[in-house]
C-alpha positions as CSV (number, residue, x, y, z in Angstrom):
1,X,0.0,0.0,0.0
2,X,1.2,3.5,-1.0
3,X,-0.3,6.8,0.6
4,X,-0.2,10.2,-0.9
5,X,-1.9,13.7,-0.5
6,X,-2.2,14.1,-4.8
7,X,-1.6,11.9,-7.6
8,X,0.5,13.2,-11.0
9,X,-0.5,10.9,-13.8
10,X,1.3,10.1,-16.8
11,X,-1.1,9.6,-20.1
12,X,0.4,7.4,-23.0
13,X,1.1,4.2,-21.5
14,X,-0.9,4.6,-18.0
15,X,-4.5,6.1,-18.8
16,X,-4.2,5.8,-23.1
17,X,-3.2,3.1,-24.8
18,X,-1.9,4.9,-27.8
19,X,0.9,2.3,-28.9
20,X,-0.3,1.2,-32.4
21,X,-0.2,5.1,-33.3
22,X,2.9,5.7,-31.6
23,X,4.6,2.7,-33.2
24,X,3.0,3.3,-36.8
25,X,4.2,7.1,-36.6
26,X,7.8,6.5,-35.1
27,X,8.1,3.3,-37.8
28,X,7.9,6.2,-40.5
29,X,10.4,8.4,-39.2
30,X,13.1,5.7,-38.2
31,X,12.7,4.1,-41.9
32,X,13.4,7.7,-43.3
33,X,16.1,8.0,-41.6
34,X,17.3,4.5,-41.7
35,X,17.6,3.6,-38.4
36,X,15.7,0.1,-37.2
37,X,12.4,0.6,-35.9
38,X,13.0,-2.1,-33.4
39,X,15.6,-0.4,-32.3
40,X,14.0,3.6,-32.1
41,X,10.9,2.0,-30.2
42,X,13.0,0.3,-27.6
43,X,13.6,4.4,-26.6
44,X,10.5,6.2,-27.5
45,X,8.1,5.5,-24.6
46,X,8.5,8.3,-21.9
47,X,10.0,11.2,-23.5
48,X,9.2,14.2,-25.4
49,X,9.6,13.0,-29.6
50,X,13.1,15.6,-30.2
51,X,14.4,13.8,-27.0
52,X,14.3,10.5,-27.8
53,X,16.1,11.9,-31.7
54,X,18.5,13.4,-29.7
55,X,19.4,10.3,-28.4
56,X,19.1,8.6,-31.7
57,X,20.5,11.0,-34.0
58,X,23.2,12.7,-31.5
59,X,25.3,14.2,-33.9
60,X,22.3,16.3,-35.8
61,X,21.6,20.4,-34.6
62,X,18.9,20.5,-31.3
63,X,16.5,22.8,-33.6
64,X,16.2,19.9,-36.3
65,X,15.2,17.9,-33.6
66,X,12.5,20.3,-32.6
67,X,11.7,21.1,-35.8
68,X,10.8,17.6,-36.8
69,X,9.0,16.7,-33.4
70,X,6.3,19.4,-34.2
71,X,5.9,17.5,-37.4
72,X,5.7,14.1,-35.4
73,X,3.5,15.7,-33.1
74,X,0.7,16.9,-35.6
75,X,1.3,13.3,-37.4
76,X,0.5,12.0,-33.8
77,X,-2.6,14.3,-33.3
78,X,-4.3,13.5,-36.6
79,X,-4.0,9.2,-36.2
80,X,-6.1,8.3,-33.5
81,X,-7.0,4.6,-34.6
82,X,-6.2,2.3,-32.2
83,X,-6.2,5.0,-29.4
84,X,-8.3,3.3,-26.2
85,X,-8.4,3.9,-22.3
86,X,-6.0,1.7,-20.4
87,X,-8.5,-1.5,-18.8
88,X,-9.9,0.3,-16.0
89,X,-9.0,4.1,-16.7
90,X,-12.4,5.1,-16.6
91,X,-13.5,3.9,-13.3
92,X,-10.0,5.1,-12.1
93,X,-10.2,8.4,-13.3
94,X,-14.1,8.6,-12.1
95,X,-12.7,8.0,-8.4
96,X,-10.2,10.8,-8.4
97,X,-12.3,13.1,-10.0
98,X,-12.9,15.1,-6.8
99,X,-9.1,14.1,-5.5
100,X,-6.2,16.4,-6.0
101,X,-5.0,15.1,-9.5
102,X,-2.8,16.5,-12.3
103,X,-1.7,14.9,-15.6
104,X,1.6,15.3,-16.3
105,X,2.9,14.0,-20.0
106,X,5.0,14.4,-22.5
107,X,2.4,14.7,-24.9
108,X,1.5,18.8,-26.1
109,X,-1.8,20.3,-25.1
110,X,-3.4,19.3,-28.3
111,X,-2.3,15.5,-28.4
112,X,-3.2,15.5,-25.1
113,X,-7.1,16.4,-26.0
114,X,-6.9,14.5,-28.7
115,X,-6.0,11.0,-26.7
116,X,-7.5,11.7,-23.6
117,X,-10.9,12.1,-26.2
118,X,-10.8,9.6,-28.4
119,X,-10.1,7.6,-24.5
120,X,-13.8,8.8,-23.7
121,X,-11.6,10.1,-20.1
122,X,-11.9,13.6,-18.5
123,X,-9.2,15.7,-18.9
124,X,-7.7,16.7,-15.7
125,X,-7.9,20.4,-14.8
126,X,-4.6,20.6,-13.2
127,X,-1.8,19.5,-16.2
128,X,1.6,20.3,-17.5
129,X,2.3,19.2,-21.4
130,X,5.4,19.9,-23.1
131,X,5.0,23.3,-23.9
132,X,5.2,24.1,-19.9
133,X,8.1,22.6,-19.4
134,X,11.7,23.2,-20.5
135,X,13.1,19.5,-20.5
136,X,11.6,16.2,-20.9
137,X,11.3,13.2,-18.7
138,X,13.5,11.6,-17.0
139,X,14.2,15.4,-15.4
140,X,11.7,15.9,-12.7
141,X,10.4,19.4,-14.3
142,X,7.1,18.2,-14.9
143,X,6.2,16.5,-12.1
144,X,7.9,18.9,-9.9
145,X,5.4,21.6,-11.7
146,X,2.9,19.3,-11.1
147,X,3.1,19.4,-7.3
148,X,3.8,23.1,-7.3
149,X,0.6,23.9,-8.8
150,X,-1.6,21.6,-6.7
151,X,-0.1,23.1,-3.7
152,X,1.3,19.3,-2.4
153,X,4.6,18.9,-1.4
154,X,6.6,16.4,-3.5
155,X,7.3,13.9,-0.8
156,X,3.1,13.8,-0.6
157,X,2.6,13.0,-4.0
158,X,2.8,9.6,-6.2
159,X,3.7,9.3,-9.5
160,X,1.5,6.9,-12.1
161,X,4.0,5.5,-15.0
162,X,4.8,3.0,-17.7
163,X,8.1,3.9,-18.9
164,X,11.6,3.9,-17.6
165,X,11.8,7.8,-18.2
166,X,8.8,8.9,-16.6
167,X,9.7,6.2,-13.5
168,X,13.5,8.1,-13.6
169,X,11.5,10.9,-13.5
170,X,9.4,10.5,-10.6
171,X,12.4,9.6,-8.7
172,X,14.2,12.4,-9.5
173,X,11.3,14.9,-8.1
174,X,11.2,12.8,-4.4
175,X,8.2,10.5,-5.1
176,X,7.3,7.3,-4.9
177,X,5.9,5.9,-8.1
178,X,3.3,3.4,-9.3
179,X,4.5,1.6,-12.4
180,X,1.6,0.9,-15.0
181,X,1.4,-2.2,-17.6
182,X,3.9,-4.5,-18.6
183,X,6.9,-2.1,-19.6
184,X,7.1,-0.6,-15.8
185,X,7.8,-3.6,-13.6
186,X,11.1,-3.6,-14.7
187,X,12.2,-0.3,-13.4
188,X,11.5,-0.4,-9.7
189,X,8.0,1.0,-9.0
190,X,7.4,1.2,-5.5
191,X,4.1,-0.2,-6.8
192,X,3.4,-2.6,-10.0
193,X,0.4,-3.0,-11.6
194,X,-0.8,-4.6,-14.6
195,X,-3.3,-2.3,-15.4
196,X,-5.8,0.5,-13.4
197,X,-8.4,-2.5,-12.4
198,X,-5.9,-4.1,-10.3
199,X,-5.7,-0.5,-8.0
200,X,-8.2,0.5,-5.5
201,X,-8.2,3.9,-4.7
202,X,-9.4,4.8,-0.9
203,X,-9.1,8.4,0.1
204,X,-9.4,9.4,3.5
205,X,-11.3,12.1,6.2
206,X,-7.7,13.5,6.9
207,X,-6.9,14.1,2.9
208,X,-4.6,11.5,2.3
209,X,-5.0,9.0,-0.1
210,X,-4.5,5.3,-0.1
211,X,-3.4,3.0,-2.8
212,X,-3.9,-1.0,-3.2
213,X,-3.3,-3.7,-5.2
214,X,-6.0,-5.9,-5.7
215,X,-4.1,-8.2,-3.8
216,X,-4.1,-6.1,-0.7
């Protein structure tokens, strides 16, 4: 069992499944530029898209980078087929309505709507996309802005993720982290779960809030 005082929740990978889109649009760009696509996906999950080419193309200028993730991220926005709440997102997402939430992703505002929609889930009121934040996961920005603007300190908060990034992440800002789906149990969540119907979500008269695995 974790406890917390607010919840920062990663999208692609822990609410959305989005991978057939992901995979389809980063297939594309690795053939263009000749690199495996087995190889580009192993990285792509967790970071902002001119990260993970920086990582993969490291001897090319920063503002081609940038220039072609905006390109990637309109491609991204446009293909929603496939797109589909994570198994028990909706019910998960129901209970924390009234709880202190934020999304934080590496997704823009746009792709954000645009998954989070074609999900059928509510869009959190509280979020930081990439446009708010000056680096990509695994630095703790995001999540640290996260906390800041739900008024929690970091400690008090727990981290929902799929991705090795976004786990490094959470780390990095001080909290304890509930790894999502198959890709995060082998990063070190303080928490595993297959998917959101295996969580129960209890919050308490004293404002904290109480995690469990269906095992608990």
């Amino acid at each position: 069992m974790l406890t917390a005082r607010a919840l920062l929740l990663d999208m692609d990978g822990t609410l959305v499944n989005s991978d057939a889109v992901v995979e389809r649009c980063w297939r594309r760009w690795a053939e263009r530029h000749g690199l495996d696509p087995h190889d580009v996906l192993k990285v792509v999950h967790g970071r902002q898209g001119y990260a993970t080419m920086a990582a993969l193309l490291p001897d090319r200028p920063m503002e081609q980078n940038h220039a072609e993730n905006r390109v990637m991220l309109a491609e991204e926005t446009a293909d929603l087929d496939g797109v589909v709440p994570v198994p028990g997102a909706p019910a998960f997402m129901a209970t924390v309505a009234t709880l202190p939430h934020a999304l934080v992703t590496s997704a823009d505002e746009a792709l954000a709507q645009a998954r989070m929609g074609a999900a059928g889930l509510p869009m959190p009121a509280t979020r930081v996309t990439a446009e708010r934040v000056g680096a990509s996961k695994p630095d703790p920005e995001g999540f640290l802005k996260g906390a800041a603007e739900l008024g929690v300190d970091p400690a008090d908060c727990v981290v929902f993720e799929d991705s090795e990034a976004g786990i490094q992440a959470g780390r990095a800002a001080g909290m304890r982290v509930v790894g999502v789906g198959p890709r995060a149990a082998a990063f070190g969540p303080d928490l595993h779960v297959a998917d959101l119907t295996r969580l129960r979500v209890e919050p308490a008269d004293d404002g904290t809030i109480a995690l469990h695995t269906d095992t608990d």
